[in-house]
C-alpha positions as CSV (number, residue, x, y, z in Angstrom):
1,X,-21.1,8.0,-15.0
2,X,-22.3,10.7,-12.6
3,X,-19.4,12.9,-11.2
4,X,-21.1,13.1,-7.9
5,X,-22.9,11.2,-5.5
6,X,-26.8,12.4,-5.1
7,X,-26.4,13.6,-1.3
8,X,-23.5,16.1,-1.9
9,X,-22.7,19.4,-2.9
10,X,-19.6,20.8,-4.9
11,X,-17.4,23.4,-3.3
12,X,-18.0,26.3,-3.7
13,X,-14.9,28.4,-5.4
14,X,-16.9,31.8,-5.3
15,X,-15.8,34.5,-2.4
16,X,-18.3,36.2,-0.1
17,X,-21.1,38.4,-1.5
18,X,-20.5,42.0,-0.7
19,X,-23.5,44.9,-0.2
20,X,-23.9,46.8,-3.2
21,X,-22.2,50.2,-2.9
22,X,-21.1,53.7,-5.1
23,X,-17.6,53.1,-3.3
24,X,-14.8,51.0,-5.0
25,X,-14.4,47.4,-3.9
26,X,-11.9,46.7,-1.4
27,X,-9.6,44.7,-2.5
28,X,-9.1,41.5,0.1
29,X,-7.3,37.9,0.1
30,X,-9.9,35.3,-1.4
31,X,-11.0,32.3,1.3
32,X,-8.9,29.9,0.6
33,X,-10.9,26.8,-0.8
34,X,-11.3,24.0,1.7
35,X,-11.5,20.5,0.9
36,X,-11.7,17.3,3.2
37,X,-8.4,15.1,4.6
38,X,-7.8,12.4,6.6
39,X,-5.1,13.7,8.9
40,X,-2.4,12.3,10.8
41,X,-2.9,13.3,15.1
42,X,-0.9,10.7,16.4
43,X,-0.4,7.2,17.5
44,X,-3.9,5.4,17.1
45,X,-5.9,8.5,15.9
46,X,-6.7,9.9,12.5
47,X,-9.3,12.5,11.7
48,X,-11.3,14.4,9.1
49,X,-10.6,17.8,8.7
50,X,-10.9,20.6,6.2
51,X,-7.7,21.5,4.5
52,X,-6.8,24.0,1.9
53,X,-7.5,23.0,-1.6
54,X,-3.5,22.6,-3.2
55,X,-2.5,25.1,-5.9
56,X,-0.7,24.6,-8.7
57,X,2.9,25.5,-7.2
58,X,5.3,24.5,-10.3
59,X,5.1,24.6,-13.6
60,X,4.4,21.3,-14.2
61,X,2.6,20.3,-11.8
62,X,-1.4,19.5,-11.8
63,X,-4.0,19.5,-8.8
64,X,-6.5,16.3,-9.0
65,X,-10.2,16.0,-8.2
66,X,-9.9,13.0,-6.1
67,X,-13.1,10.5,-7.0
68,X,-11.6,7.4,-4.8
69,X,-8.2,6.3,-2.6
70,X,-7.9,3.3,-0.6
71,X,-6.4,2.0,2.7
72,X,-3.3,0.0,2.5
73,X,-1.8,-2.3,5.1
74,X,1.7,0.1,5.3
75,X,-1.1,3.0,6.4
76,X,-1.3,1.1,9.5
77,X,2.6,1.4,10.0
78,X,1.7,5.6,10.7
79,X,-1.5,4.8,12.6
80,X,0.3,2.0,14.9
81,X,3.2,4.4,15.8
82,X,6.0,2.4,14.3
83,X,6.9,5.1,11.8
84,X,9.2,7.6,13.2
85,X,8.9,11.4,12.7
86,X,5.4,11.8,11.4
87,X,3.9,15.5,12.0
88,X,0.7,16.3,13.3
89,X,-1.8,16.8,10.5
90,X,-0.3,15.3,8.0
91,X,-2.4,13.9,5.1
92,X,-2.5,10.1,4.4
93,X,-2.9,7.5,1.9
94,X,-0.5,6.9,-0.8
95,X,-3.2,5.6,-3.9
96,X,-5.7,7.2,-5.5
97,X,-7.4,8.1,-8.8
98,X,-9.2,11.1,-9.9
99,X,-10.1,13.8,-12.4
100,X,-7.7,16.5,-13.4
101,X,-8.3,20.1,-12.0
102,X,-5.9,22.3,-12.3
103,X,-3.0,22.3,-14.8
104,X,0.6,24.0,-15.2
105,X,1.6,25.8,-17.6
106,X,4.5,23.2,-18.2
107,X,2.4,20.7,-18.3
108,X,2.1,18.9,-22.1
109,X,-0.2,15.8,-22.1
110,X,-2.4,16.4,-19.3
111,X,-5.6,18.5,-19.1
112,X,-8.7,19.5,-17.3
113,X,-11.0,16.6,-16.8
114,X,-8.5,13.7,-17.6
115,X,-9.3,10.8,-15.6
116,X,-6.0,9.5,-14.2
117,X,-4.5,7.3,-11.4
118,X,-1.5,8.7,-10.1
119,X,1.7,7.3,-9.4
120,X,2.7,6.6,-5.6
121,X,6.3,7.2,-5.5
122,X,7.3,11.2,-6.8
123,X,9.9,10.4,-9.9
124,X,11.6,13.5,-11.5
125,X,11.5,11.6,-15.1
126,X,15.0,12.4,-15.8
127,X,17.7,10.8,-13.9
128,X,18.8,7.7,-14.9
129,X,16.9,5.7,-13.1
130,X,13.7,7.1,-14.3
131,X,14.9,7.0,-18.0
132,X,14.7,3.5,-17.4
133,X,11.2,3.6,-15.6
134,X,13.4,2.0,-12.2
135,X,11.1,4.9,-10.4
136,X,11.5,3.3,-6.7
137,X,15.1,4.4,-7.2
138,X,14.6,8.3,-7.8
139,X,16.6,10.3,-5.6
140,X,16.3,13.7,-7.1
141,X,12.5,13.8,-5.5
142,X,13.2,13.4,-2.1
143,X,12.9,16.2,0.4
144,X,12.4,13.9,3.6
145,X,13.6,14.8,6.8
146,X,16.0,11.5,7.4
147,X,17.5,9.4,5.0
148,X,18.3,5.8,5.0
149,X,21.9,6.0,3.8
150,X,23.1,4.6,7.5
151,X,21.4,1.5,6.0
152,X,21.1,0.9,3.0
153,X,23.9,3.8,1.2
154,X,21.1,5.9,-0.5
155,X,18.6,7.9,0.0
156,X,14.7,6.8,-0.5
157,X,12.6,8.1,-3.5
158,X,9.9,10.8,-2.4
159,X,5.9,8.6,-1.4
160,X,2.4,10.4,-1.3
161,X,1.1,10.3,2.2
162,X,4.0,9.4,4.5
163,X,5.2,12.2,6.4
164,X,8.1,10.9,7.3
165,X,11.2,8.9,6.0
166,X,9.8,9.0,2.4
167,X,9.3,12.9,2.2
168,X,6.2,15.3,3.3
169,X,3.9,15.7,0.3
170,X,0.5,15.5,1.5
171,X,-1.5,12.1,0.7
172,X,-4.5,10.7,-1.0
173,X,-6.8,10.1,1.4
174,X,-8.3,13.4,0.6
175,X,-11.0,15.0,-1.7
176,X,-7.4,17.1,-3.6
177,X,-4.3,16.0,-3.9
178,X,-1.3,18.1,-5.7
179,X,0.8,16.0,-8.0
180,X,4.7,17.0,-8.9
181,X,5.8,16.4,-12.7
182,X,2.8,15.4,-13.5
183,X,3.2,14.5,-17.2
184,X,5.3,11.7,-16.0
185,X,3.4,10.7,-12.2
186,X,-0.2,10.4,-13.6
187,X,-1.4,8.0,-16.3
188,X,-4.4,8.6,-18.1
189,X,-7.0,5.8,-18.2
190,X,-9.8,5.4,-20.6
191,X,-13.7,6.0,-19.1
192,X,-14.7,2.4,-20.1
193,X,-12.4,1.7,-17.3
194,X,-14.0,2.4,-13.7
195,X,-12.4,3.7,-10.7
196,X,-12.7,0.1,-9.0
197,X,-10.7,-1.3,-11.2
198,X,-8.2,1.6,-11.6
199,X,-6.9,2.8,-8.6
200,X,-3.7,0.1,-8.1
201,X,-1.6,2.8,-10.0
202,X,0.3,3.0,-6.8
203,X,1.1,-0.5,-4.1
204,X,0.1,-2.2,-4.2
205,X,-3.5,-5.0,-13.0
206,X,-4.9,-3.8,-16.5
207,X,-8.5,-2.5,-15.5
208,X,-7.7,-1.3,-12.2
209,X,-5.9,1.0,-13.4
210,X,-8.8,3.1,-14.1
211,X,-9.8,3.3,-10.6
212,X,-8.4,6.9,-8.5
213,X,-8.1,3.8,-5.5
214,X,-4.9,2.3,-4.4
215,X,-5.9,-1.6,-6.2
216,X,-4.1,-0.7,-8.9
217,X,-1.2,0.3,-6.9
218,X,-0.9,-2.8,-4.6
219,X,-1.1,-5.5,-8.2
220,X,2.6,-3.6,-9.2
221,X,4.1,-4.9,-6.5
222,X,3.3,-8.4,-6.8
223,X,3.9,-7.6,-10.6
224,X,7.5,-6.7,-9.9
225,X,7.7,-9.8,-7.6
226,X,6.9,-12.1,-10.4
227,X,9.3,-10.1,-13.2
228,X,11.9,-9.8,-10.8
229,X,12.2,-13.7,-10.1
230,X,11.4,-14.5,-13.4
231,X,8.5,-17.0,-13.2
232,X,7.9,-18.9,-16.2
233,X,6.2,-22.1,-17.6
234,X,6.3,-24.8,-15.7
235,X,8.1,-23.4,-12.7
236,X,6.4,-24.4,-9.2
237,X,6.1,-21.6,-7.1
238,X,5.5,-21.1,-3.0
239,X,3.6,-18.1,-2.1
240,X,3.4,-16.9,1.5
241,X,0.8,-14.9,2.8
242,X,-2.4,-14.2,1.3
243,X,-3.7,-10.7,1.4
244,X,-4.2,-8.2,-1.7
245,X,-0.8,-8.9,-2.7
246,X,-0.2,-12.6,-2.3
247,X,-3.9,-12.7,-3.9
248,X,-2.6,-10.8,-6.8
249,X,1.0,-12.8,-6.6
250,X,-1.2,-16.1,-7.4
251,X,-2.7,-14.5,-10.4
252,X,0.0,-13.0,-12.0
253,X,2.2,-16.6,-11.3
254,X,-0.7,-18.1,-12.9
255,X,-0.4,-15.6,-15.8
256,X,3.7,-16.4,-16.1
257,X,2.7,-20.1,-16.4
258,X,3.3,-21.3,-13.0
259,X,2.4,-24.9,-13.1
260,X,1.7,-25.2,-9.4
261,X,1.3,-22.5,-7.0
262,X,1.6,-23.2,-3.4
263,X,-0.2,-20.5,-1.3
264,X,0.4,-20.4,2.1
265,X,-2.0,-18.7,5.2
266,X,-3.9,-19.2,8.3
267,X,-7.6,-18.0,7.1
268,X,-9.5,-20.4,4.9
269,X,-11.0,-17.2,3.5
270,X,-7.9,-16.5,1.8
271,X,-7.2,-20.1,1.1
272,X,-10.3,-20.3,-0.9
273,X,-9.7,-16.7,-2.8
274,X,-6.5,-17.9,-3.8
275,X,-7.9,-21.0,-4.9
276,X,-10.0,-19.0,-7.5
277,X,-6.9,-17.5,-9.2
278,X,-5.6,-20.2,-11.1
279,X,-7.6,-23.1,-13.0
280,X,-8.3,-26.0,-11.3
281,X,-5.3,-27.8,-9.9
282,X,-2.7,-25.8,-10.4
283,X,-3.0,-23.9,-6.8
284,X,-2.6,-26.1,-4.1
285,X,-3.5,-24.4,-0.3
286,X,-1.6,-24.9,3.0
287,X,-2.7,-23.4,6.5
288,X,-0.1,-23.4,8.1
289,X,-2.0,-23.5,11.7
290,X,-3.2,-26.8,11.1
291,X,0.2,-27.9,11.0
292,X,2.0,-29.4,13.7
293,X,4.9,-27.1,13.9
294,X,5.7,-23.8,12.1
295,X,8.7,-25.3,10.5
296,X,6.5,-27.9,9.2
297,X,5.2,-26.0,5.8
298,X,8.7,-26.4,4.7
299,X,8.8,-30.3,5.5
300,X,5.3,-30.2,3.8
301,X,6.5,-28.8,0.4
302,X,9.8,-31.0,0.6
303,X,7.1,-33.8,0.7
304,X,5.0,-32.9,-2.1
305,X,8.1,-31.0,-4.2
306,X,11.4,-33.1,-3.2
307,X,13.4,-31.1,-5.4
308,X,12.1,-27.8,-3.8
309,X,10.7,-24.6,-5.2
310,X,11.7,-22.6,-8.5
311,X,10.3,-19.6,-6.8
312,X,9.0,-18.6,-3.6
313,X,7.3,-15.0,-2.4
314,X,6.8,-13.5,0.6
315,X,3.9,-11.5,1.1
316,X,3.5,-11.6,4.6
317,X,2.9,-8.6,6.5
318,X,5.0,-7.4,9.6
319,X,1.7,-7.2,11.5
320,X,1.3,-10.7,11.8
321,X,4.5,-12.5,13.3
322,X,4.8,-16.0,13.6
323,X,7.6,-16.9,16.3
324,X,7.2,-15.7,20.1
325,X,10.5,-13.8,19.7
326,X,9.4,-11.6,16.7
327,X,5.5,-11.1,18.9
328,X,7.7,-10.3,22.0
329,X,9.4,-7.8,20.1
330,X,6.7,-6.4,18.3
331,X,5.0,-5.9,21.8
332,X,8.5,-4.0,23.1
333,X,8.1,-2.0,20.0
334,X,11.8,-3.3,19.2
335,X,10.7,-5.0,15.7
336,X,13.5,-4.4,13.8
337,X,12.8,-7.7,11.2
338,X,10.6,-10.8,9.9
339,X,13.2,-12.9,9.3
340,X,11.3,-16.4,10.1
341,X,9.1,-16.7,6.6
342,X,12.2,-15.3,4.9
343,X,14.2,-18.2,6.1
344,X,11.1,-20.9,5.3
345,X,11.4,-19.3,1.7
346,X,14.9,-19.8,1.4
347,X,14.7,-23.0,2.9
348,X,12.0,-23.7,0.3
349,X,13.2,-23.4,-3.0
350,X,15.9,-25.7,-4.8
351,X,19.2,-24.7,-5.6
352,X,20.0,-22.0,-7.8
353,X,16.2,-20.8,-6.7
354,X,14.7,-17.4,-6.5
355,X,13.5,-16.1,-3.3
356,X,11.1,-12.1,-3.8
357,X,10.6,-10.7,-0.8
358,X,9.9,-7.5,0.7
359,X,10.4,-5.9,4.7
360,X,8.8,-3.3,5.8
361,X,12.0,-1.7,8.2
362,X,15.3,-0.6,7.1
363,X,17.9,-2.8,7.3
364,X,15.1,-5.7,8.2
365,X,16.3,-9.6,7.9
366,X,19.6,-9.3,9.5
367,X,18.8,-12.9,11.0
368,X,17.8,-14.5,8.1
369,X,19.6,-18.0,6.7
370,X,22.5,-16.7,5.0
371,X,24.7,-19.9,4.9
372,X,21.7,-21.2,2.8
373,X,21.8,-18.9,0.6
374,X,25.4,-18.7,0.2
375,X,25.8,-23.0,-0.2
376,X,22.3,-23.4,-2.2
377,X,23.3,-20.3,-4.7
378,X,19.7,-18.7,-4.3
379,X,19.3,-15.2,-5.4
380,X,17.3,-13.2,-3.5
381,X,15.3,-10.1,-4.3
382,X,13.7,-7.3,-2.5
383,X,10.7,-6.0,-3.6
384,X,10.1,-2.9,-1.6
385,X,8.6,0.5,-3.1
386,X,7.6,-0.8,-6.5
387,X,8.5,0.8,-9.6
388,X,5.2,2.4,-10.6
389,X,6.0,3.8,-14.4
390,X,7.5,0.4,-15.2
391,X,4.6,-1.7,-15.1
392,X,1.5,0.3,-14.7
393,X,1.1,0.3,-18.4
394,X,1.1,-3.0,-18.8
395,X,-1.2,-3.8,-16.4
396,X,-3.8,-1.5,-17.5
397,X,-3.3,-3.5,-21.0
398,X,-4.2,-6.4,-19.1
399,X,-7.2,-4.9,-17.7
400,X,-8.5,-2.9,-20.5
401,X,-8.2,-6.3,-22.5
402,X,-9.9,-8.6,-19.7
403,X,-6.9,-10.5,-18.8
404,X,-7.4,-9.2,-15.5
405,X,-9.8,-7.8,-13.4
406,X,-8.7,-6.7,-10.1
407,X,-11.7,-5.9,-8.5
408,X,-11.8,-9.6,-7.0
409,X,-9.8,-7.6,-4.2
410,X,-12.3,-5.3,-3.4
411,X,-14.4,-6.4,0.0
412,X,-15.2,-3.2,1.8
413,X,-16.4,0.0,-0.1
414,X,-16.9,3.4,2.3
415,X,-17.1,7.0,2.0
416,X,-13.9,8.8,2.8
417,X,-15.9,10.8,5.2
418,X,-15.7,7.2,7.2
419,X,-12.4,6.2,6.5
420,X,-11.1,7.8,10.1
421,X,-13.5,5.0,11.6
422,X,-12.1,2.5,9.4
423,X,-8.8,2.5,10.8
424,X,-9.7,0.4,13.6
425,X,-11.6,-2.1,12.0
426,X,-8.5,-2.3,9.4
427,X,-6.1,-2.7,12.0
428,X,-8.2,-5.4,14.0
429,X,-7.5,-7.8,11.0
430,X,-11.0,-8.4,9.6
431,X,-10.7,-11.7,7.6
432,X,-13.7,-11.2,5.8
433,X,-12.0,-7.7,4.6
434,X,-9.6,-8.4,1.6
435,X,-9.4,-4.0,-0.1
436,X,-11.1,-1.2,1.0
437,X,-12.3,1.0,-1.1
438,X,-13.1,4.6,-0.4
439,X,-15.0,7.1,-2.5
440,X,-15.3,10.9,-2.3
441,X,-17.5,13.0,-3.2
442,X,-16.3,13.6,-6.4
443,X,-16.5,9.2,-7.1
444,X,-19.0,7.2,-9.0
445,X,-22.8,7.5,-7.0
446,X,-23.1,3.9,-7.5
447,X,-20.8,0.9,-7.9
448,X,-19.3,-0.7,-10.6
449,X,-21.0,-4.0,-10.8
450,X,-19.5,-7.0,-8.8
451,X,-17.8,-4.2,-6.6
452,X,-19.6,-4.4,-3.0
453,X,-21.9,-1.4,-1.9
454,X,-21.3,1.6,0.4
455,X,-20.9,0.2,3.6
456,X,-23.8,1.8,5.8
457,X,-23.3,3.2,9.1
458,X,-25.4,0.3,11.1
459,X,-22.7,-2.3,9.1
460,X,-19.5,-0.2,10.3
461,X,-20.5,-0.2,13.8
462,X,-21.4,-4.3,13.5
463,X,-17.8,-4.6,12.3
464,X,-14.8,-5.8,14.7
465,X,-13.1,-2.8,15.9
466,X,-15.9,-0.6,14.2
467,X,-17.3,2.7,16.3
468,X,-18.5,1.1,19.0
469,X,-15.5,-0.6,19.6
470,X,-13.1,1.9,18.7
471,X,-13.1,4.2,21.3
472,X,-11.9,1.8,24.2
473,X,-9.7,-0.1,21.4
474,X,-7.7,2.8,21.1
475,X,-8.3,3.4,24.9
476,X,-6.5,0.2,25.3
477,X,-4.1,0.2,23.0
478,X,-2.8,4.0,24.0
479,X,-2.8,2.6,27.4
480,X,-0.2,0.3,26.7
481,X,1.9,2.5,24.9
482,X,1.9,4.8,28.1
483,X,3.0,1.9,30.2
484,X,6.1,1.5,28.1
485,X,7.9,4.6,29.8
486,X,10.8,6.5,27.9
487,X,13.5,5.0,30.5
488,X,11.8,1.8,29.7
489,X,11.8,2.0,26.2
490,X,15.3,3.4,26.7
491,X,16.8,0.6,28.4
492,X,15.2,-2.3,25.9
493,X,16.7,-1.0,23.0
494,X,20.2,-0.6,24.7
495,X,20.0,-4.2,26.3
496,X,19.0,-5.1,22.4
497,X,21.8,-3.3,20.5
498,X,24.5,-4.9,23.2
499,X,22.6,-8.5,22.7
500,X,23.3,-8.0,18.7
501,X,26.5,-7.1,19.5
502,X,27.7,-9.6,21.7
503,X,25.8,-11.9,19.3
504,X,27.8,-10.1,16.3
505,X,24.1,-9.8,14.5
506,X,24.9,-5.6,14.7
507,X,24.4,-3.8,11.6
């Protein structure tokens, strides 16, 4: 596999010729080594720029080549504005794989030219929570500028690419990325196992692994999903919302022995995808706009399952509410939950059920149905930042032995050079767009087979939301964010935080 792509060149790491002279070279500061990044700039913008290649700062840390990164739905949280505290050029993405670079001198297992996908949460690999591979957890990583101890008593483990609440290391969406303790954040995969099917090693199965990209990444937390509720044989299962995780939440149900899945969405694309991940029979599709109510995908599964669900999941996406109150809010930037598939979930399952889910706000679902809970004995998990080291191993078992092959994910494959334009046509909501998967320079020239090509320039532009959309979408949406003035804003959230408290819904 070729290390570059045809049209490009390597950087070049040499400093500038000097005339030839009798007199003793000057001594002067090499040029720093530039390398490209998708940059932060504010609400509704991203750019490519040239950044400084990272150094190797600690001992044991390592620099990687990136050769592919992806974009992930909680990207969109930074480039929609609902992310709080986000500098100015800072670097995004959170999944990637690539080639080693640079090593420490600490650094035991690792060395240059590895292939490796790297870990999307920073662990230190010796507290106790990363003795027991409960990564998500680490505490001893995290240098952010806020914590989330006013909510939930601790503080939130160091992420690649965030900028914000979960620390400020520089992301993936880049050509380098520096990687802390690196014996213990990167995993080495074998080169029978391409990049498309190893980047997951972040969020968001066995052979994806292999790929730099975020697939890998986005299977673990379905993966912890399943584990954490304990699906076995037999069990019937409810899974709501169908994007790359509830697509990889049907497969890994169907895996456990789930004898019938019910997925839940409102695109018959996804309906069908799901479809695919099971054998025949055992997943049965609902969209849920053909329904007469909202409320009634729970009176449909009481129909078909009277004794309700061993298991349901909720993979739904905070970009796509449901009620009226939850789009008024979301419009008033005053989102603070999702509590209404939360509460079909819990009204789903039997008792003594098992309800995963995961919110993308602190202190989220402070309306859910807790007397349910409470008189139907249902334990509830959250499945938030997944714990890479736990699972990745096993998943890249499962794909280095064909149990599972997660480049069914994969719909959209770009250059990173294009991933700035992207951003639009991700956040319009696509539904023919499932994974996107973005190459460097440094990535495979052509694509694995059954992976989708480059995506030309003529096909980004015919795309919703694509270039020649873009400018007056974020023209728009920029505009509305203006009308919203800061006395308005201002007097919203009080009127809000007096509502919860008159309604005693106040955290």
């Amino acid at each position: 596999m070729s290390l570059f792509n045809s049209d490009y060149q390597p950087i070049s790491t040499a400093t500038p010729a000097t005339a030839a002279t009798h007199e003793p070279a000057a001594t002067s500061t090499p040029v720093p080594v530039k390398g490209k990044a998708v940059t932060y700039s504010g609400t509704y913008s991203v750019g490519l720029v040239d950044v400084n290649v990272p150094e190797v700062v600690k001992d044991d840390d390592v620099v990687v080549k990136i050769t592919a990164t992806t974009l992930c739905g909680s990207d969109l949280h930074l480039w929609h504005g609902e992310a709080t505290g986000i500098a100015a050029g800072t670097v995004l993405g959170h999944e990637c794989v690539g080639i080693v670079d640079k090593v420490g001198s600490a650094v035991k297992n690792l060395k240059e030219g590895d292939r490796v996908v790297v870990a999307s949460n920073i662990a230190c690999g010796e507290c106790r929570f990363c003795k027991q591979k409960i990564t998500s957890m680490c505490e001893r990583t995290a240098q952010s500028i806020a914590d989330l101890r006013g909510s939930t008593g601790q503080r939130t483990p160091e992420s690649f690419g965030c900028g914000h609440l979960p620390g400020k290391m520089p992301g993936a969406q880049a050509e380098y990325a520096r990687v802390p303790v690196a014996d213990f954040n990167c995993l080495k995969i074998p080169d029978e196992v391409p990049d498309e099917k190893g980047i997951k090693a972040t969020s968001n199965g066995v052979k994806q692994y292999i790929q730099t990209d975020a697939v890998y990444i986005n299977s673990i937390v379905p993966l912890r999903r399943i584990k954490d509720t304990g699906i076995k044989d037999g069990d019937i299962v409810g899974i709501w919302g169908l994007g790359p995780i509830g697509q990889a939440a049907v497969r890994f149900a169907a895996l456990a022995g789930a004898r019938r899945i019910y997925a839940i969405d409102k695109l018959d694309s996804r309906l069908a995808l799901a479809r695919q991940g099971a054998k025949p029979g055992v997943v049965q599709t609902i969209n849920y706009q053909q329904l007469e109510e909202l409320d009634d995908v729970v009176e449909f599964i009481q129909a078909k399952c009277p004794e309700g669900l061993d298991c349901a999941i909720d993979a739904t996406s905070t970009h796509e509410p449901k009620s009226l109150l939850h789009k008024a809010e979301k419009v008033l930037r005053l989102e603070s939950d999702n509590p209404n598939v939360v509460n079909e979930c819990i009204r789903s399952v039997r008792k003594m059920g098992r309800v995963g889910v995961v919110s993308s706000y602190p202190g989220a679902m402070n309306h859910f149905n807790m007397g349910a809970v409470m008189e139907k004995g249902i334990r509830l998990f959250g499945n938030g930042t997944p714990p890479v080291h736990l699972y990745w191993q096993e998943i890249l078992d499962k794909i280095v032995s064909d149990e599972l092959d997660p480049t069914f994910l994969i719909t959209q494959r770009i250059r990173l050079e294009d991933v700035p334009d992207f951003y639009p046509v991700w956040a319009s909501r696509v539904p023919s767009i499932q994974k996107v998967f973005a190459v460097t320079r440094f990535g495979p020239e052509k694509a694995h087979p059954g992976t989708p090509a480059l995506t030309s320039n003529q096909q980004l532009e015919r795309l919703d939301g694509g270039r020649r959309r873009s400018s007056l979408l974020v023209t728009v949406q920029q505009m509305g964010g203006r009308r919203r003035s800061s006395f308005l804003q201002s007097m919203l959230s009080e009127g809000k935080t007096y509502l919860d408290k008159a309604l005693g819904t106040a955290q």
